[in-house]
C-alpha positions as CSV (number, residue, x, y, z in Angstrom):
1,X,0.0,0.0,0.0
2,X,2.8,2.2,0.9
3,X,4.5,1.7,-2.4
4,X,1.2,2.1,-4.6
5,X,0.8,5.8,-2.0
6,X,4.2,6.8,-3.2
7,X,3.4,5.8,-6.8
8,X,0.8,8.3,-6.5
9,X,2.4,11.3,-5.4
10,X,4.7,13.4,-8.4
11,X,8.8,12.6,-8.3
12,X,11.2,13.1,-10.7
13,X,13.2,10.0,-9.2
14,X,12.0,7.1,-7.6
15,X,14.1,4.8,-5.2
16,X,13.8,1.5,-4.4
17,X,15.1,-1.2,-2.5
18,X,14.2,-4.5,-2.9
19,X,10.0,-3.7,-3.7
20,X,9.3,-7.0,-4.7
21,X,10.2,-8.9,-1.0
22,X,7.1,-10.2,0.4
23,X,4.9,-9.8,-3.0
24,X,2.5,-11.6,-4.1
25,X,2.0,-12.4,-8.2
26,X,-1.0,-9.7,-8.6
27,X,0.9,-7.3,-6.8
28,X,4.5,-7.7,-8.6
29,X,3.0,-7.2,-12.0
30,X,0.5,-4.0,-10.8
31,X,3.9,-2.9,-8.9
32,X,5.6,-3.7,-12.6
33,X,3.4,-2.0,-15.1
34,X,3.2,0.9,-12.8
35,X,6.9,1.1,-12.7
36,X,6.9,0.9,-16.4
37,X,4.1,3.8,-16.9
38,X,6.8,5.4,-14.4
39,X,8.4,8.8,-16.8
40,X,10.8,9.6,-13.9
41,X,14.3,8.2,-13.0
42,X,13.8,5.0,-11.1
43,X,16.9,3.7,-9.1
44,X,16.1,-0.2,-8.6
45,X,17.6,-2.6,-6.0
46,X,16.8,-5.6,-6.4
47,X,17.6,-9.3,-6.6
48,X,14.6,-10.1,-8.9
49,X,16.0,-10.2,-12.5
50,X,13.0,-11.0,-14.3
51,X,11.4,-7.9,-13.1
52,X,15.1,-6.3,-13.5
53,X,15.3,-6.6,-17.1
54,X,11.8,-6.1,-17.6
55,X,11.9,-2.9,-15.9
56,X,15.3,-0.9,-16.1
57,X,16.9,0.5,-19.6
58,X,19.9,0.7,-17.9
59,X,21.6,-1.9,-15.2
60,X,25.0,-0.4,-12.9
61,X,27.1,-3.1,-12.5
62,X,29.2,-2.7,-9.2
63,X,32.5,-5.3,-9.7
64,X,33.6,-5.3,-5.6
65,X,36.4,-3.4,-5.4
66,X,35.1,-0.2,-5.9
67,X,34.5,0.1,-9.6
68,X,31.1,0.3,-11.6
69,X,29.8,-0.2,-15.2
70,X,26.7,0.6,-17.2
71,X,25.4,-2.6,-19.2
72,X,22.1,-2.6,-21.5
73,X,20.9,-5.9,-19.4
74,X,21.5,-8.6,-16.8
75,X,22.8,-10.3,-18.9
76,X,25.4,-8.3,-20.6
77,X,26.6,-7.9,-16.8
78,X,26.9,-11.6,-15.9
79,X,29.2,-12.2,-19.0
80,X,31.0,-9.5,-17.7
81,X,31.6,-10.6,-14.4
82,X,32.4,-13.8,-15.4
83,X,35.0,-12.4,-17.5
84,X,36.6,-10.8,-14.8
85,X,36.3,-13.5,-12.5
86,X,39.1,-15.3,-15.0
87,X,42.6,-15.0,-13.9
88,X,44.5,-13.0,-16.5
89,X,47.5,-15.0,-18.0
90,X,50.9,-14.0,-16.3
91,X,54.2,-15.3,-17.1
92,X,54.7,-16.1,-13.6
93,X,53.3,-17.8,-10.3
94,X,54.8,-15.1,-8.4
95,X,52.4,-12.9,-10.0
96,X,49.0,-14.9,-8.6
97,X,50.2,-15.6,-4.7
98,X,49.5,-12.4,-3.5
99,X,45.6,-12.5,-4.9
100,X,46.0,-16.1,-3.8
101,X,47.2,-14.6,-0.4
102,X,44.5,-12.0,0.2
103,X,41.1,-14.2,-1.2
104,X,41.5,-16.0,2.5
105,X,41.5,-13.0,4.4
106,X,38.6,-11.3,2.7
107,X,36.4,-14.6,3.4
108,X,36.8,-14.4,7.0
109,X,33.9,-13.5,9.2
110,X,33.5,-10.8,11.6
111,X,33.9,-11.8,15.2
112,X,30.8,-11.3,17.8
113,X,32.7,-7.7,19.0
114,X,33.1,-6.7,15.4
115,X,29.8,-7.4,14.5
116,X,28.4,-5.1,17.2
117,X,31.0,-2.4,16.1
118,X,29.8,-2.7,12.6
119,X,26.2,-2.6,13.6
120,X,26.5,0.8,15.3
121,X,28.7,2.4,12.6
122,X,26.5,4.2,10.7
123,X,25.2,5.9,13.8
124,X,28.5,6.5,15.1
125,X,29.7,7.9,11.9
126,X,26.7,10.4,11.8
127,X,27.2,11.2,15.1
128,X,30.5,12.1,14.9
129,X,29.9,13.8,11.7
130,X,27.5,16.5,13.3
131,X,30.1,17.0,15.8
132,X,32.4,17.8,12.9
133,X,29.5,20.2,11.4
134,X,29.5,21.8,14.9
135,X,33.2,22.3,15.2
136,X,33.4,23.6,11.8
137,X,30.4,26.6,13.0
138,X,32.5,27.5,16.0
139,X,36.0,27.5,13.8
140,X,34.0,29.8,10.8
141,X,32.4,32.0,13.9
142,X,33.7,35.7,12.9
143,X,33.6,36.0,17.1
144,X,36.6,34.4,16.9
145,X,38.9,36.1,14.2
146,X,40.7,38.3,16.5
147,X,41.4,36.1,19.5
148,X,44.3,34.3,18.2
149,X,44.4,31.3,21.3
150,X,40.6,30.6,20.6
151,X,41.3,30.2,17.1
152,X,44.3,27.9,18.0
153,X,42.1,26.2,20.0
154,X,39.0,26.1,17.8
155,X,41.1,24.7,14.7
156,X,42.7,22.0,16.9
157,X,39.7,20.8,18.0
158,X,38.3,20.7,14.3
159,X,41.2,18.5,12.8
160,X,40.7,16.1,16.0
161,X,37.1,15.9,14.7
162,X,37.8,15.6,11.0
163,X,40.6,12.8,12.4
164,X,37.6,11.3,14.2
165,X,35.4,11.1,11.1
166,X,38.3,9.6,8.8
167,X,39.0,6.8,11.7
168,X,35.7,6.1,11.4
169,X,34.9,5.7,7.8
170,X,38.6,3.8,7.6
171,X,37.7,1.0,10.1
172,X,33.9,1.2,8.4
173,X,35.9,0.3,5.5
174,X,37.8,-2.1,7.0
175,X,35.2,-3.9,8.6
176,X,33.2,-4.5,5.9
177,X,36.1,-5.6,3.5
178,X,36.3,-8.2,6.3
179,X,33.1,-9.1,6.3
180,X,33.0,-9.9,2.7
């Protein structure tokens, strides 16, 4: 109901993640033919590839490491990944331990602790973040331009903020190269 409400109301772009979970057959194709009726940008997530290439013009292909391509189709994006799932030829084994080295490490779990500290890092990042807004008010404050030790201060305690935030995103990062 909440998705047919929405479908109701103008938007240039419409996001979704995952619509079709807990569907039934009626619903997916009125929640289909709607989508395709749809004239504004649609951002689809979702692990339903009929409805995928039925629905989208356009599929982003995200490869894992960072990197992203456009393909016409699902399927133009599964031969892709498949061809850069093959080892490219080297001249060398020395070449292929290091991959060979690293696939172990990126396969291993997160521990219980980790887990937790992954699960509250979005919140921790935001919060953090505001604090960084905050300290980046009091540093642009015009109060301040003239007392050179508050300004000292001020800036110090922006870069520990803005260290803050970095730690933060890095063990984000690091935590969920972990987790796979």
């Amino acid at each position: 109901m909440l998705i047919a409400q929405l479908m109701l109301q103008p938007a240039d772009l419409l996001l979704l993640d995952e619509p079709t979970n807990d569907l039934d057959i009626p619903t997916l194709e009125i929640l289909e033919e709607s989508l395709l009726e749809y004239t504004g940008a649609l951002v689809l997530v979702t692990h339903d590839r009929y409805m995928l290439d039925r629905v989208s013009t356009m599929v982003l292909g995200l490869d894992g490491r960072g990197g992203a391509e456009a393909f016409a189709d699902y399927l133009q994006w599964e031969a892709w990944q498949a061809e850069s799932r093959q080892p490219a030829p080297t001249s060398s084994n020395q070449a292929t331990r290091p991959r060979q080295a690293m696939e172990p490490a990126s396969k291993k779990k997160l521990s219980y602790l980790e887990a937790r500290e992954f699960a509250t890092m979005e919140e921790r990042i935001a919060q953090a973040e505001d604090m960084l807004a905050k300290k980046r008010s009091a540093a642009e404050d015009p109060a301040i331009a003239t007392d050179a030790a508050r300004l000292l201060s001020t800036h110090a305690e922006l870069e520990t903020a803005q260290k803050a935030v970095d730690e933060l995103y890095s063990r984000w990062a690091e935590l969920e190269g972990k987790q796979g």
